[in-house]
Structure formats: structure tokens, C-alpha cells
NUNUPA-438132 format. One line per field, with one value per residue: residue number from 1; x, y, z of N, C-alpha, C in turn. Coordinates in pm, whole numbers, plus 50000, padded with zeros to 5 digits. Last residue first. Layout:
BEGIN
resi c(NUM:...)
n.px c(X:...)
n.py c(Y:...)
n.pz c(Z:...)
ca.px c(X:...)
ca.py c(Y:...)
ca.pz c(Z:...)
c.px c(X:...)
c.py c(Y:...)
c.pz c(Z:...)
This chain:
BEGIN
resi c(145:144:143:142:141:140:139:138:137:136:135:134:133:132:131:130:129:128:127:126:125:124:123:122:121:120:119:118:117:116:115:114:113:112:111:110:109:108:107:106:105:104:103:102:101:100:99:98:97:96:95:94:93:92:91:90:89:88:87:86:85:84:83:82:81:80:79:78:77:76:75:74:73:72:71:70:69:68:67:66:65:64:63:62:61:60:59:58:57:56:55:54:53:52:51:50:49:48:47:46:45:44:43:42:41:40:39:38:37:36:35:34:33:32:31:30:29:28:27:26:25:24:23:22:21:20:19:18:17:16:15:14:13:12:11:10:9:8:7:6:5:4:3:2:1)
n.px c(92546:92748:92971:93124:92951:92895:93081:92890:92858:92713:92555:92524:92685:92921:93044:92986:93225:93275:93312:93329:93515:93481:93576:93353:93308:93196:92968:92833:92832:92641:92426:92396:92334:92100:91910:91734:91603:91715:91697:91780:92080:92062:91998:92211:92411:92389:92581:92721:92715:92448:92443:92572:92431:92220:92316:92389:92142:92015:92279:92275:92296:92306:92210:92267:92022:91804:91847:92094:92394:92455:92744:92695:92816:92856:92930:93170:93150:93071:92814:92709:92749:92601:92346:92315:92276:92108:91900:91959:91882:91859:91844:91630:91599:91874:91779:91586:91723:91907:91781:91872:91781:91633:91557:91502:91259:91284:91065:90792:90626:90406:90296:90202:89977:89880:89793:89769:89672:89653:89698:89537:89784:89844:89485:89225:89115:89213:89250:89381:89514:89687:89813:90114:90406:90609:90667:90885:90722:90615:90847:90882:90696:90781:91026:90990:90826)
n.py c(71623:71667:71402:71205:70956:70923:70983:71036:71014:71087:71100:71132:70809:70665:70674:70817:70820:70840:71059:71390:71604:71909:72164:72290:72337:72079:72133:72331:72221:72009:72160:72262:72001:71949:72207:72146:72008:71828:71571:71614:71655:71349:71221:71321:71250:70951:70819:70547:70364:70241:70177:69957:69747:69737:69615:69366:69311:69259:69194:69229:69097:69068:68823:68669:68503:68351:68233:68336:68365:68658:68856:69013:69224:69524:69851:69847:69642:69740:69673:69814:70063:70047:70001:70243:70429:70315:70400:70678:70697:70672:70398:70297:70326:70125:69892:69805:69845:69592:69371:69173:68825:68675:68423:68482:68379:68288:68306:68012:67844:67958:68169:67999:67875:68092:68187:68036:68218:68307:68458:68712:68863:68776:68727:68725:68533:68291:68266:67948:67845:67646:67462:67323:67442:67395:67392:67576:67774:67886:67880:68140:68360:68361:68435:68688:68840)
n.pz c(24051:23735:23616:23640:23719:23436:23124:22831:22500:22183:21874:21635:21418:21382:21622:21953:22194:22563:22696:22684:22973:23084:23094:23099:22857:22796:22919:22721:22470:22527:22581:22329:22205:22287:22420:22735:22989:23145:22987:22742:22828:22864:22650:22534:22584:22793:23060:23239:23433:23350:23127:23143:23334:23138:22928:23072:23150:22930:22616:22271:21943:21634:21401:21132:20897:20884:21175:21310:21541:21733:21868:22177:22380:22589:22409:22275:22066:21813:21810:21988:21915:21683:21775:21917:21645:21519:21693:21874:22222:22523:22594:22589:22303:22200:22290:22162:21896:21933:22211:22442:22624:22770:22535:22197:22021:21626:21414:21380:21460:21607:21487:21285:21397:21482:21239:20979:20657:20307:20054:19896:19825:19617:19525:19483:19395:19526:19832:20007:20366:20543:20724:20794:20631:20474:20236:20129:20047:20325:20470:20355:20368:20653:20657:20495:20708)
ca.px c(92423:92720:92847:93174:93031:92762:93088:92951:92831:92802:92579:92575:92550:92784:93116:92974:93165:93240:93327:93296:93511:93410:93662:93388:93348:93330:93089:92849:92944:92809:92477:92416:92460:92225:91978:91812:91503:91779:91637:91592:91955:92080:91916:92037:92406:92403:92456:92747:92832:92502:92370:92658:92570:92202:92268:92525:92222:91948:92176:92304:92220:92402:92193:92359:92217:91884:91797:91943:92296:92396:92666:92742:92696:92934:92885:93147:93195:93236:92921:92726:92813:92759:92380:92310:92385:92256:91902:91913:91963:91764:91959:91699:91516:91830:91894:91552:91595:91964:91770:91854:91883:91725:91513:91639:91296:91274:91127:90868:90739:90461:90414:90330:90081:89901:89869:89727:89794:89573:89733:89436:89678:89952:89623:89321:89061:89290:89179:89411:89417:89725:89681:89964:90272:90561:90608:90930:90797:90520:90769:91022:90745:90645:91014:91049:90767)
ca.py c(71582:71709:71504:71352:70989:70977:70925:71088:70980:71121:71047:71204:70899:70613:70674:70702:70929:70779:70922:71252:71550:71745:72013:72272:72477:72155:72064:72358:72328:71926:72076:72367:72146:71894:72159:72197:72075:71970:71592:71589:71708:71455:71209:71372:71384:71015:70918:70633:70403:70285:70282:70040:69837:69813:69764:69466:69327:69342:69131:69193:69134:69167:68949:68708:68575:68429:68154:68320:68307:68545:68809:68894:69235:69434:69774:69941:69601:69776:69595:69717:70070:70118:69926:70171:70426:70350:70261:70650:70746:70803:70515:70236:70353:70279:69939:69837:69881:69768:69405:69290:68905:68761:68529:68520:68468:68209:68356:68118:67809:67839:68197:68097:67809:68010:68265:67997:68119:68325:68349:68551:68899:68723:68712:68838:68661:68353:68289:68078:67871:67719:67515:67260:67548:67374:67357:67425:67735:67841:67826:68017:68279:68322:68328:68620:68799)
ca.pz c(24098:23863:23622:23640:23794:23494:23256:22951:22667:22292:22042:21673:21445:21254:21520:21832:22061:22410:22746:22602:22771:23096:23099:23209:22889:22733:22940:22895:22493:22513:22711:22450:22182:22282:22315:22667:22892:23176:23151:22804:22762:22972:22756:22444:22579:22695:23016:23088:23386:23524:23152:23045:23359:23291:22964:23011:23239:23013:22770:22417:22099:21729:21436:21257:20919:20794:21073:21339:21441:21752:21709:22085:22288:22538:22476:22369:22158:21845:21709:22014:22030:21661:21675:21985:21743:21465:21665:21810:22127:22441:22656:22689:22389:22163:22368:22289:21898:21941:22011:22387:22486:22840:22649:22270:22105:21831:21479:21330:21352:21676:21599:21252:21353:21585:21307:21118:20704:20485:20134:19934:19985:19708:19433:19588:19326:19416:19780:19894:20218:20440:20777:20770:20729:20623:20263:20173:19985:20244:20564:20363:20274:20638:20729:20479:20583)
c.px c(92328:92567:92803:93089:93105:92880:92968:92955:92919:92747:92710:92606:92627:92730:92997:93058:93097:93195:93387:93353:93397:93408:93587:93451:93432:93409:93253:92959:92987:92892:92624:92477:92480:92363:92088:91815:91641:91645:91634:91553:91814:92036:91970:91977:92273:92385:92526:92615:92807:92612:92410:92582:92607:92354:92228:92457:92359:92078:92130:92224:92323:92291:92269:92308:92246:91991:91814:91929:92182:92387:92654:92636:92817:92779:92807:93038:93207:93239:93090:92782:92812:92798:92533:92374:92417:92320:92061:91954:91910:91853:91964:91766:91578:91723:91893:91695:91566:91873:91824:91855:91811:91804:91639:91596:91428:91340:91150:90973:90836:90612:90478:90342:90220:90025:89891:89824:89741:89619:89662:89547:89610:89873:89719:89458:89144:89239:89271:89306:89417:89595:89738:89828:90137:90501:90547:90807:90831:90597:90682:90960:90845:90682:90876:91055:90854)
c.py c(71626:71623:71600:71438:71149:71036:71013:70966:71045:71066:71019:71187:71040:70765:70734:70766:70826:70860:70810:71145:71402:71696:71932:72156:72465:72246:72091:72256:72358:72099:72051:72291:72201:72005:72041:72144:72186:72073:71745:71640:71729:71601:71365:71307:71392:71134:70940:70647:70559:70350:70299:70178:69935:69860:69831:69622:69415:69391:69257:69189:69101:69141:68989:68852:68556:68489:68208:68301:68314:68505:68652:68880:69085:69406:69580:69884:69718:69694:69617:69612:69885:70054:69944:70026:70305:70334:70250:70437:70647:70800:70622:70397:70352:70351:70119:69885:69909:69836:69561:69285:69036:68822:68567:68539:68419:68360:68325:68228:67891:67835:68086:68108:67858:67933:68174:68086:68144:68148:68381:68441:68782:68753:68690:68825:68802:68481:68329:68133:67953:67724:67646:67366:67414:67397:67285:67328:67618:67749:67810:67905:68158:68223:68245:68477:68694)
c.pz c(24062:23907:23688:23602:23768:23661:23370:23067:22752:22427:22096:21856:21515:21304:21367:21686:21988:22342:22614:22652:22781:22967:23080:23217:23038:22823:22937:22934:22625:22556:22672:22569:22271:22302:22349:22575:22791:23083:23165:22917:22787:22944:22896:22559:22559:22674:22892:23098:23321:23523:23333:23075:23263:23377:23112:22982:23223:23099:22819:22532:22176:21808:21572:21257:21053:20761:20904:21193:21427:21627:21719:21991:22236:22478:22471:22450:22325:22007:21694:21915:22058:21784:21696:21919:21820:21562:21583:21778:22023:22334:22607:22716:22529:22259:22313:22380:22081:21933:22060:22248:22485:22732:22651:22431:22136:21893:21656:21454:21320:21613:21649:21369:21339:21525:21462:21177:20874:20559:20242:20014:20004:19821:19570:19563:19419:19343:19615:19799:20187:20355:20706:20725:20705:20742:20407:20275:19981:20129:20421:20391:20236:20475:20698:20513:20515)
């Protein structure tokens, strides 16, 4: 919305009409035009949104892991600030490495809890802790099969 309104402001949308009995709803703007002007993809970049899905954890988290550099990740420019992405490829290694407790979990049909205490119980410490949330990893190598 922002970009839209930035775009109406500095006047650079051709293909702009206003109903005024609708007040800010009567703009009606070329949705051809807006995807043309607005927000540039990143190919091959990750959003912490698809890195959260990726590795069953929350958007905090994935956010945490990639502004500490746990997983790797660079602060891009973009037209309002600097948003954090990283590549397909740094998740596909960071997830070849490292399970999370809530995916392993899933898999097992258990509590979190119940999986970190079974660890515990069996030496197996945390890989990583986030900091912000409650996610935990594990080295997938000291798992069992």
C-alpha cells in the first residue's frame, strides 16, 4: 500500500480514476500498471516467511536465525528500508544440517517438550537455540534414523 501511495503522490501511475462518492476506496489504479512499478522480486532470494515454512518454525524465528547470521542471509536495500533474505540454497544446506524440534515433533506425532526431554535424557543437546522464540535444532547427523 505504501508503494501504491508513493506511486500516486509523485505521480506515476498513467491509468488513475476516482470515484469521489467512495472517498480513499474510489482510487482504482491498472493492476498491470502496479505490478509493472512496484515491488522488484529478488530471483533466487528467500523471505523469513518461506524460510519459517521451510523448517516448521515460526517467522521470529527464522527472522532471528537470519539476522544473526545462523543462517547465512544478506540485508538487501529495497525501496523503503532493508529487508533480510537469503538463498534457496543456504536453506537447503541449513536444513540438511539442522531439524527443528517442532518438525521432528510433527514427524514422531509428539509434544515439543516431550521430544527436547527424550534428548536430553539422551545427551543430545540443541544445535541452536533461537533467541526471540522457542525453536531449537538439532544436528540431523545425532539423531537416530
Amino acid at each position: 500500500m505504501d508503494e501504491v501511495l508513493e506511486l500516486l503522490v509523485e505521480g506515476k501511475l498513467e491509468h488513475v480514476s476516482f470515484n469521489p462518492d467512495e472517498l480513499f476506496e474510489g482510487v482504482l489504479v491498472s493492476a498491470d500498471e502496479l505490478r509493472a512499478k512496484t515491488k522488484v522480486s529478488y530471483d533466487g532470494w528467500v523471505h523469513s516467511d518461506e524460510v519459517a515454512l521451510r523448517l516448521d518454525i515460526s517467522h521470529n524465528d527464522a527472522a532471528d536465525l537470519m539476522r544473526k547470521g545462523t543462517l547465512c542471509s544478506e540485508h538487501v536495500n529495497y525501496r523503503f528500508g532493508t529487508v533480510i533474505l537469503t538463498t534457496k540454497k543456504a536453506v537447503d544446506e541449513f536444513d540438511r544440517r539442522y531439524l527443528s524440534v517442532s518438525a521432528i515433533a510433527e514427524e514422531k506425532g509428539k509434544a515439543a517438550a516431550e521430544v527436547v526431554r527424550k534428548f536430553g535424557k539422551a545427551g543430545v543437546r540443541p544445535a541452536i537455540r533461537s533467541s526471540c522464540g522457542r525453536s531449537l535444532f538439532f544436528y540431523r547427523h545425532e539423531l537416530d534414523p
